[in-house]
C-alpha positions in Angstrom: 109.8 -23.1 204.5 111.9 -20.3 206.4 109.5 -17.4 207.9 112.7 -15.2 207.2 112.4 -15.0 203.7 110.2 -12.3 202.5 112.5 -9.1 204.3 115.3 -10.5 201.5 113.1 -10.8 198.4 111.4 -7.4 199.2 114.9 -5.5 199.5 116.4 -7.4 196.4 113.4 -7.1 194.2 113.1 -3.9 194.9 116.8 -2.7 194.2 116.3 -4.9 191.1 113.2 -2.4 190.1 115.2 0.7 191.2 118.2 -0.4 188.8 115.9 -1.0 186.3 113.6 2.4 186.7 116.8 4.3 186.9 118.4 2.8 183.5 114.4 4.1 181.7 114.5 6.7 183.5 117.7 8.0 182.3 117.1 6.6 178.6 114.1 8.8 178.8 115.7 11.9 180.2 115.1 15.2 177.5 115.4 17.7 180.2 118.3 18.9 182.8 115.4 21.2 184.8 112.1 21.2 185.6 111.6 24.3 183.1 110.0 22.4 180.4 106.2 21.1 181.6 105.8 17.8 180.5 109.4 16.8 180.1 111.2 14.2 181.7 114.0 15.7 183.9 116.7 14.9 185.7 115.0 16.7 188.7 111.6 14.6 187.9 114.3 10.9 188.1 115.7 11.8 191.3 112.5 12.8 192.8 111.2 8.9 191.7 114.0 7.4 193.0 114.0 9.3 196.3 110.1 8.8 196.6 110.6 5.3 196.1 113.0 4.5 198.4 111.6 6.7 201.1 108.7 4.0 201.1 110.4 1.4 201.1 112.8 1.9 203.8 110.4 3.6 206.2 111.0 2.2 209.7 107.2 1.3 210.2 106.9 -0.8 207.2 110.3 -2.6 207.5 109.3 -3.0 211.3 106.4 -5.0 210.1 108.6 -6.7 207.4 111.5 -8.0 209.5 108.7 -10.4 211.4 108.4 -14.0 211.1 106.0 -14.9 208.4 105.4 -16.6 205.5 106.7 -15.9 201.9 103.4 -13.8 199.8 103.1 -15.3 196.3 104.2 -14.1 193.1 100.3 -12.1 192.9 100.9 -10.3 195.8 104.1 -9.6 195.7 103.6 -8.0 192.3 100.5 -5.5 193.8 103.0 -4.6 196.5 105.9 -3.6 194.2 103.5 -1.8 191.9 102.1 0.2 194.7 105.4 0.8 195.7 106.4 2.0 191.8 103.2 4.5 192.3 104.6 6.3 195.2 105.9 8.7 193.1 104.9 10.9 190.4 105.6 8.3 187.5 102.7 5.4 186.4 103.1 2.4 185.2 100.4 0.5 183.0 99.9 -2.9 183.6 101.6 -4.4 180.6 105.1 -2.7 181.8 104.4 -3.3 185.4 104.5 -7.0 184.0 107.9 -6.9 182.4 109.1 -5.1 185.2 108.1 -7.5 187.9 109.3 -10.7 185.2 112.9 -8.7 185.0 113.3 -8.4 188.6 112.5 -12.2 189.3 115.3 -13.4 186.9 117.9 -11.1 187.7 117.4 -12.0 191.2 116.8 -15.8 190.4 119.9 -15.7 188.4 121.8 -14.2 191.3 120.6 -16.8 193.8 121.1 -19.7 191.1 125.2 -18.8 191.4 125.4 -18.0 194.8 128.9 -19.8 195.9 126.9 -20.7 199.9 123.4 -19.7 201.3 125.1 -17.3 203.6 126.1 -15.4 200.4 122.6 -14.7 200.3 123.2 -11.6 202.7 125.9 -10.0 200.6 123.4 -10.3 197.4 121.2 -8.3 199.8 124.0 -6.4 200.8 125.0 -5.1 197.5 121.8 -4.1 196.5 121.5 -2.1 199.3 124.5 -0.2 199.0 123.5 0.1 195.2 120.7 2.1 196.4 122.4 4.1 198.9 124.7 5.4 195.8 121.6 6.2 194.5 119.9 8.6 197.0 123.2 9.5 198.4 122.3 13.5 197.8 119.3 12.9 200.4 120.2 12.9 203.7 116.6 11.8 205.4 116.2 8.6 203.0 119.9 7.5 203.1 119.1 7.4 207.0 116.7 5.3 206.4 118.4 3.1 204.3 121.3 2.8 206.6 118.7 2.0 210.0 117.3 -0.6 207.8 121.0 -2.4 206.8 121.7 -1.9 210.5 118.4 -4.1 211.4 118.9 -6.5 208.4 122.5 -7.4 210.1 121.5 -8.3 213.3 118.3 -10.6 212.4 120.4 -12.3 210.0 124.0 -12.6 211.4 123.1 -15.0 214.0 121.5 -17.9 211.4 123.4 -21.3 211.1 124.6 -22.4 207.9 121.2 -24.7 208.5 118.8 -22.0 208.6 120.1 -20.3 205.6 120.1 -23.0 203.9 116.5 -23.5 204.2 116.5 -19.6 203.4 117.9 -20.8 200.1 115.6 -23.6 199.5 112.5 -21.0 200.3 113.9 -19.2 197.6 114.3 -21.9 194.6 111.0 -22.8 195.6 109.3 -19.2 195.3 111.5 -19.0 191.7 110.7 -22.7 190.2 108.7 -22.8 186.7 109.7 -19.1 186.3 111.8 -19.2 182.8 111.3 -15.6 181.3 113.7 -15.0 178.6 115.8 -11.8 179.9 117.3 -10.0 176.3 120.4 -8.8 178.4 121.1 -12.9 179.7 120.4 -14.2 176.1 123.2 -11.5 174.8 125.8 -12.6 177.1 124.6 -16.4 176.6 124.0 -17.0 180.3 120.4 -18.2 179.3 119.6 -20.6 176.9 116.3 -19.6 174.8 114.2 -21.7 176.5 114.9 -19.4 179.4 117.0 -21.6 181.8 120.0 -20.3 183.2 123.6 -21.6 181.7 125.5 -22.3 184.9 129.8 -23.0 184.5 131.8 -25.3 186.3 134.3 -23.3 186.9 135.7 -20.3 188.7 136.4 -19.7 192.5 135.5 -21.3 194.9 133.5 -20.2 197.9 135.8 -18.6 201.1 136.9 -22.0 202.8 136.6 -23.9 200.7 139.5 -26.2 198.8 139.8 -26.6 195.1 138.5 -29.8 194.0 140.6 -32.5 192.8 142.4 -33.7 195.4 141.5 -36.9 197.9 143.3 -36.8 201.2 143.0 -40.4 203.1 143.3 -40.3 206.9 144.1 -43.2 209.6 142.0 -43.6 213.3 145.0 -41.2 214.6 143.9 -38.2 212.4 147.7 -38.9 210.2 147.4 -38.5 206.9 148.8 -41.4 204.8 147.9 -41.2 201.3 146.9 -39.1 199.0 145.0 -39.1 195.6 143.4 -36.5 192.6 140.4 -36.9 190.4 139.0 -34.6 187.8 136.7 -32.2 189.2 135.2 -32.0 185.7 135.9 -27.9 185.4 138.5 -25.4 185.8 138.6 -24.3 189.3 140.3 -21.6 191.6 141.4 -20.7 195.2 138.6 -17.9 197.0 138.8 -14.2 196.2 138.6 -13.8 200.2 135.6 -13.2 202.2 133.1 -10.3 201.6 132.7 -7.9 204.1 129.0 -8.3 206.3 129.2 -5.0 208.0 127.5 -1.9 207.3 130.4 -0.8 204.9 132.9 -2.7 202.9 133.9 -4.8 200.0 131.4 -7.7 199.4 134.0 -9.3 197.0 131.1 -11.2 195.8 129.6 -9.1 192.7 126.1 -10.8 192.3 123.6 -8.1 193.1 125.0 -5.2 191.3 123.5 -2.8 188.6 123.5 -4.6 185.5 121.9 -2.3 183.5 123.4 1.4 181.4 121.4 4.0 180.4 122.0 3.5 176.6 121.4 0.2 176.4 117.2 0.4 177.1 116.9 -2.9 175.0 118.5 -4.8 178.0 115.3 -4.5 179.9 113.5 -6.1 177.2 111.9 -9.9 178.1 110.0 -12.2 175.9 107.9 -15.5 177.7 109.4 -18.7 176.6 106.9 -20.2 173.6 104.4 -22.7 174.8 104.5 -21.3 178.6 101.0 -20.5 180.1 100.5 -18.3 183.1 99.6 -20.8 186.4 96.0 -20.9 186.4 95.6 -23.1 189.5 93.6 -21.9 192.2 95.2 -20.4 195.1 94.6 -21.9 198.9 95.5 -18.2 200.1 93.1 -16.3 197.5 90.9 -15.1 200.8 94.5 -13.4 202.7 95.7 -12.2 199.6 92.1 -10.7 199.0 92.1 -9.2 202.3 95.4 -7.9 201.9 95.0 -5.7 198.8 92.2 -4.8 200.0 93.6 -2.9 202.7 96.3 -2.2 200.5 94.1 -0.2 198.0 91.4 1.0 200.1 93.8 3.1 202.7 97.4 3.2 201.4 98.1 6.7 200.4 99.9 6.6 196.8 98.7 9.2 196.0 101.1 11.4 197.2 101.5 13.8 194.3 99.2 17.4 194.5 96.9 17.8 192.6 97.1 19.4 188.7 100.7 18.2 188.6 102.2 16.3 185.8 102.3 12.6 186.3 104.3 10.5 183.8 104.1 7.6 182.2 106.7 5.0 181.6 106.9 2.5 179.2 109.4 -0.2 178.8 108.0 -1.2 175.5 108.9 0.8 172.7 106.0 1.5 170.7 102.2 1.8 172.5 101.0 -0.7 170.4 103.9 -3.0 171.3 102.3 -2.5 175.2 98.7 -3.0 174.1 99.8 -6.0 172.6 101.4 -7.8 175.3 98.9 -6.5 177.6 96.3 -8.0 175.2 98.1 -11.1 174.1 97.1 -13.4 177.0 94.1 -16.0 176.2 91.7 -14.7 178.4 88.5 -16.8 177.4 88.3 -19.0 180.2 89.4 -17.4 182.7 87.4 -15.3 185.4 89.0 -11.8 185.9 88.1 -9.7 188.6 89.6 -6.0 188.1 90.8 -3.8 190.7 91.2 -0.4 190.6 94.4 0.5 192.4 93.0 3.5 194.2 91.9 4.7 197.0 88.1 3.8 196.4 85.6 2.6 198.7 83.6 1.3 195.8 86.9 -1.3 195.2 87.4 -2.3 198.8 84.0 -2.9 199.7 83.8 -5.3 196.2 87.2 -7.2 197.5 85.8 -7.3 200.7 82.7 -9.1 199.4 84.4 -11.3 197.1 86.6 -12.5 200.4 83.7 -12.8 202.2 82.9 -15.8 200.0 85.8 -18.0 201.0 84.8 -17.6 204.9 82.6 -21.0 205.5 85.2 -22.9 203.7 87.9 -21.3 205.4 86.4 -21.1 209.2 86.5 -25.7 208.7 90.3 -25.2 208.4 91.0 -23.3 211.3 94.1 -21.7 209.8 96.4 -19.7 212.4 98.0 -17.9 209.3 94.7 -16.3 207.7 95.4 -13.0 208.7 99.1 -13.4 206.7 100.3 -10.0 205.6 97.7 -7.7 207.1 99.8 -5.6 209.3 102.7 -5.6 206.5 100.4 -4.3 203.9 98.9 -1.9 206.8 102.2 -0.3 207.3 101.9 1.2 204.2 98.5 3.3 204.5 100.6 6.1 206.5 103.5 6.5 203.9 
């Protein structure tokens, strides 16, 4: 497993939520001002977007991110990205926060799935990043910060061997396998089949340096070539596009990692769960970290940046409220031991998780475990933002 996996599924999950809270965003847009109290403005999108990003791309956090450590799972990776949603004026309820988080794993599973080599990984990463540079290109102080972060992304990643990003790439897959949401837009362009697995082609071009298929050139102890011989390579293949730029600016060639989404096309953000699919129930080795980590998450992290008696607003990506109670509602929840967290700043919450953490301590202090303490700085990072 690479410890140089997170920084990437952090940035390109998040663009993948930006892309998709800017496409809502704009779908729900009645306003051009702030004139109208309890509108949606254009004003009121921007501010998200630049709130958003701000957090994400503050040098403290990404700091912490860009150290060796172990890929969180899909749990706390979700209370991450929802705290990060929250860092603005707009609310998500748990139900949409759900979607959310399953449309930003496909896209981005679907984007690794084609990737021509694993270094193409970093232009993915690349090209969401300048996606959100386009977007808070009218803010000088974030766009900084998005640009210092690209800078420090480049040159922890530039010097890995083909080996080590390969094993980046296998990290991946495995954070991604038995995750087969049906996405509406990948169903519409029949690049998922209903069961929710990806349609890949054999065909296309190839990666840069790479031959086209089909030929077999035999060589003698000299290094002379002295026969030669074609096969069917069983699709229709072309030479490279060229090589995509891995500097701060320039074409990526590659287009994996782009906005997908348009503002009058809401229903592409829509996701159904493949029939017969039940959410893991298996118990996790890590509950305790993870435990620790939210707690410390949503005990101190200030969300709640917002002044008081202003208008907060809620987005759905559902269209109707009783289509959000009813996925939120749909889940068999009979068997199943919930613990629910408040995800505010409440002393009441983080002395329960504390407590319920507390449990797995004897078991825990057998093992000996030099990675219990996963995540506690990177989650810490965020209590000043």
């Amino acid at each position: 497993m690479s410890v140089r996996t997170l920084p990437l599924v952090f940035i390109n999950l998040g663009g993948e939520m930006l892309y998709i809270l800017d496409q809502r965003l704009r779908a729900h847009n009645t306003s051009e001002s702030n004139s109208e109290k309890g509108v949606w403005s254009e004003g009121d999108r921007k501010r998200v977007l630049n709130d958003i990003v701000g957090t994400m791309f503050s040098k403290s956090f990404m700091d912490e991110l860009l150290k060796p450590q172990q890929l969180y799972s899909h749990r706390t990776m979700k209370t991450v990205l929802t705290r990060l949603a929250h860092t603005s004026i707009m609310r998500l309820n748990p139900a949409s926060m759900d979607r959310l988080y399953e449309l930003m794993i496909m896209a981005f599973k679907y984007q690794v799935f084609l990737c021509p080599r694993p270094k193409d990984l970093l232009l993915i990463s690349y090209n969401h990043i300048d996606s959100i540079r386009a977007l808070v290109r009218d803010t000088p102080a974030v766009l900084n910060q998005v640009d210092e972060t690209h800078r420090k992304v480049i040159e922890v990643y530039s010097t890995f061997s083909e080996g080590e990003l390969q094993l980046l790439r296998q990290t991946l897959l495995i954070f991604f396998q038995d995750m087969h949401i049906r996405v509406s837009l990948f169903l519409k362009n029949q690049i998922q089949n209903p069961s929710g697995r990806f349609v890949l082609t054999t065909s296309g071009p190839v990666p840069s340096g790479v031959d086209v298929p089909g030929l077999i050139r035999t060589f003698d102890l000299r290094g002379r070539e002295v026969s030669r011989s074609e096969f069917l390579p069983g699709g229709s293949f072309t030479g490279s596009v060229g090589e995509g730029s891995f500097d701060l600016n320039g074409d990526r060639v590659l287009r994996l990692g782009r906005n997908l989404y348009g503002a009058e096309h809401p229903e592409e953000t829509q996701t159904s769960r493949t029939p017969g699919a039940q959410p893991n129930s298996t118990p996790n080795p890590l509950a305790k970290e993870e435990l620790n980590l939210l707690a410390r998450l949503m005990g101190s992290m200030k969300a709640e940046n917002v002044p008081t008696g202003e208008p907060r607003f809620r987005i759905s990506l559902f269209s109707t409220d009783q289509e959000e109670a009813g996925a939120s509602g749909g889940e068999q929840q009979d068997t199943i031991q919930v613990v629910n967290i408040q995800a505010v700043q409440d002393g009441q919450a983080a002395l329960a998780l504390a407590r319920i953490a507390g449990e797995f301590a004897d078991e825990e202090a057998k093992l000996e475990n030099p990675s219990s303490s996963k995540g506690d700085e990177l989650l810490a990072m965020m209590d000043d933002l």
